[in-house]
Structure formats: structure tokens, C-alpha cells
C-alpha positions, 0 to 999 in steps of 0.5 A, spaced: 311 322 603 316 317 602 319 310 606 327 311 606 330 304 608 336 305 611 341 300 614 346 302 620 351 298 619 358 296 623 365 295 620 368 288 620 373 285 625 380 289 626 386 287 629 385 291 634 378 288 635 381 281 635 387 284 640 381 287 645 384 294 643 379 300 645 379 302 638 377 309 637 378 314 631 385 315 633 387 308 630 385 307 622 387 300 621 385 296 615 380 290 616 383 284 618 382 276 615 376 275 618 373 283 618 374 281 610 371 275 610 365 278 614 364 284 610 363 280 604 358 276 608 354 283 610 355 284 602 352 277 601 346 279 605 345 286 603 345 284 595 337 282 594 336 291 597 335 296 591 340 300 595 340 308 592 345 310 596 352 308 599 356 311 605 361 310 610 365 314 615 371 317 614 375 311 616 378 305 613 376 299 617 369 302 615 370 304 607 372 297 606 367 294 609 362 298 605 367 296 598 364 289 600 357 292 599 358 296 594 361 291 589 353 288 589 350 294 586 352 296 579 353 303 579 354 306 585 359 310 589 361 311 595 361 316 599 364 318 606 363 323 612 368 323 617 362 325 622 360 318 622 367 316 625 368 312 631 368 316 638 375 319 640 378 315 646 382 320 647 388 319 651 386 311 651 386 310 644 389 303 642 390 301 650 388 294 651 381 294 655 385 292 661 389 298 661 383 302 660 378 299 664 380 304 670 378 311 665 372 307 662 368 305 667 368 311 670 366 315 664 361 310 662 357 309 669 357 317 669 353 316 660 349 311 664 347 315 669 345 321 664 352 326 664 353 325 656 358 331 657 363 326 660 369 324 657 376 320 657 381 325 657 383 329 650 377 324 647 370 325 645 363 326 649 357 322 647 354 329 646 360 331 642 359 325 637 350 325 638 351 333 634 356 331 628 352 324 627 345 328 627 349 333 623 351 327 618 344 324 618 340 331 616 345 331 610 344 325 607 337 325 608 337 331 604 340 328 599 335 322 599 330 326 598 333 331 593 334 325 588 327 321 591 333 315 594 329 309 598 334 305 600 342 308 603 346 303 606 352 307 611 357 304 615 360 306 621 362 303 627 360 300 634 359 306 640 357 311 634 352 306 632 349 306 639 348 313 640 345 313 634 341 308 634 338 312 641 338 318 638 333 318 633 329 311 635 329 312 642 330 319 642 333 317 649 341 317 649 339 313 656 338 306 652 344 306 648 345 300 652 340 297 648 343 297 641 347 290 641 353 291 635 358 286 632 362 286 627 358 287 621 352 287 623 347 290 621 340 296 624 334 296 618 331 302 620 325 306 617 323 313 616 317 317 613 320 323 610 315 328 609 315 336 609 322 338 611 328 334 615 327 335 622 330 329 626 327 330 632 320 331 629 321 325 625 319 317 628 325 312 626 322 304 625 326 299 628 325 294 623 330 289 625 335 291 630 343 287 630 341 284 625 348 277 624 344 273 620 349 273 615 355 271 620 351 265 623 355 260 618 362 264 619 366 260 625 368 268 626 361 270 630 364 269 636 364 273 643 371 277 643 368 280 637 363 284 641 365 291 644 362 293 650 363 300 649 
């Protein structure tokens, strides 16, 4: 048996962020002033950790925040899998919240009251993105055990982080809601890998759970930076 440590983490602010854009895969922005300054605060925070592994999704807010971890641990390379993406939006993609908010909400209310195959039009479900996030953990924890890793940071991003989170903690998309996220925070997660890798047979420990530390000394770490999405 082995203890994995893994560490979800979410991307540093965007300028989408900082403008209340819903920001889906559709947008692929660089991280802005701040997301830089709270990437390399999470890099700070995370230096201490033996880390074996790194891995972001596909898109580039989240690489360059992933970067800033990397550069603490000699020796690394970064992986990416463009599953961990953030979900797709659809139509309403780079709208501000204001104009999306009459799609969103609907679709929201009916993930809460269980009809995961709802979606914004032309976007994702959260049943589509629960099969390719799975799909992208089964694969790293493969490789984790193939080559005995004890520590894998991965970067991703806030609705994603949430259907994870309930996915394999709780095993309950229900309590999504229950996985608060900003920008650069951070889940510890805990797992024994024993025998094969089956997801559903499998307890994930929350260690620590929106885990913003790091950012408490940023005057960044402010209430426009949390999604609610």
C-alpha cells in the first residue's frame, strides 16, 4: 500500500476574473498581475512538498500557474492533459455574469437538484466533464503507481475543481457546493493506492480543503476573485 498526496489546485486570477467574465475553456488568457503574484505565492507555499509529479490542464492560465510551482522543484517537468480543462460554457463563454446570469441560473438550479446532464447551450454537462475528469485522474494515478510517486500537484480550475472534489471525496455531485475555490487555492487530498485503480472503490481523505493561507498576506485575496460557479 501506498499514501499518494495529491494537491488540486486552481489558477491564479485572469483578467477575465478580475472583469466577472464567466470564463470557460472557451477563453485561454494568460494570468494577470495579480494571478502572477498568486502563482508564485502558491509556488512559495508548496516549495516544503517532496512533490514527484506536476500536472496542469491544457489551458494557459493554468500552466503558468503550475510553472510557479515547478520552478521550487529541481528536476520536474510538467505535464498537461487537456481533460482537466475548465467546463465549456457554450454560448455564454467571455459573457459578463450580468448577461449570463438568466442561462446560468436555470442550469445551475436544475445541477442542484440532481439533472447533471443540464447544460448552457453549445457547452458542457457536469456529467460530461465528471467522465473526462476521472478519465484524467485514473491515468495519473497509474503513472503514480508505476513509478511509486508519493506527492502530484495538478492545476486546474474552479467549476472542475468542484465536480472533482464531489466526485471522488464525497462521491456525490450533490455537494459540489460544498468545495469553495479562489484563485490559487489549493485541496490536499489523500489516497491509499492498493491493488488496481478503481476510482469508485477507492476513499479520498480531505486533508485540507480551500486551503488560501498563502494569500492571506496578498491585498489580492479579495471577494471579486471567488467564482460562484
Amino acid at each position: 500500500m501506498v499514501q499518494v498526496n495529491l494537491f488540486f489546485a486552481r489558477h491564479g486570477q485572469t483578467d477575465a476574473n478580475a472583469q466577472q467574465l464567466l470564463q470557460g475553456s472557451g477563453l485561454n488568457g494568460p494570468l494577470s498581475t495579480v494571478g502572477r503574484q498568486q502563482a508564485a505565492a502558491l509556488g512559495t507555499a508548496l516549495r516544503s512538498e517532496d512533490l514527484d509529479m506536476v500536472v496542469a490542464s491544457g489551458m494557459e492560465r493554468a500552466m503558468e500557474t503550475a510553472r510557479h510551482v515547478l520552478s521550487h522543484h529541481q528536476g520536474l517537468t510538467m505535464s498537461t492533459d487537456p481533460r482537466l480543462n475548465e467546463i465549456s460554457w457554450g454560448k455564454m463563454d467571455g459573457a459578463s455574469f450580468k448577461t449570463a446570469d438568466p442561462f446560468l441560473a436555470p442550469v445551475v438550479s436544475r445541477w442542484n437538484s440532481g439533472d447533471f446532464d443540464a447544460r448552457i447551450e453549445g457547452g458542457e454537462s457536469i456529467n460530461d466533464c465528471r467522465r473526462r475528469l476521472l478519465a484524467a485522474v485514473t491515468d495519473i494515478l497509474k503513472e503514480v503507481k508505476e513509478k511509486g510517486h508519493k506527492n502530484v500537484f495538478v492545476c486546474m480550475h474552479g467549476r472542475v475543481l468542484r465536480v472533482l472534489m464531489a466526485a471522488l471525496v464525497d462521491k456525490d455531485m450533490k455537494r459540489m457546493n460544498r468545495f469553495t475555490h479562489t484563485n490559487c487555492c489549493y485541496h490536499h487530498i489523500r489516497v491509499a493506492i492498493v491493488g488496481d485503480i478503481d476510482l469508485d472503490e477507492m476513499v479520498f481523505e480531505a486533508v485540507r480543503i480551500d486551503v488560501r493561507d498563502h494569500l492571506k498576506s496578498l491585498e489580492i485575496n479579495r471577494p471579486e476573485t471567488v467564482d460562484s460557479v
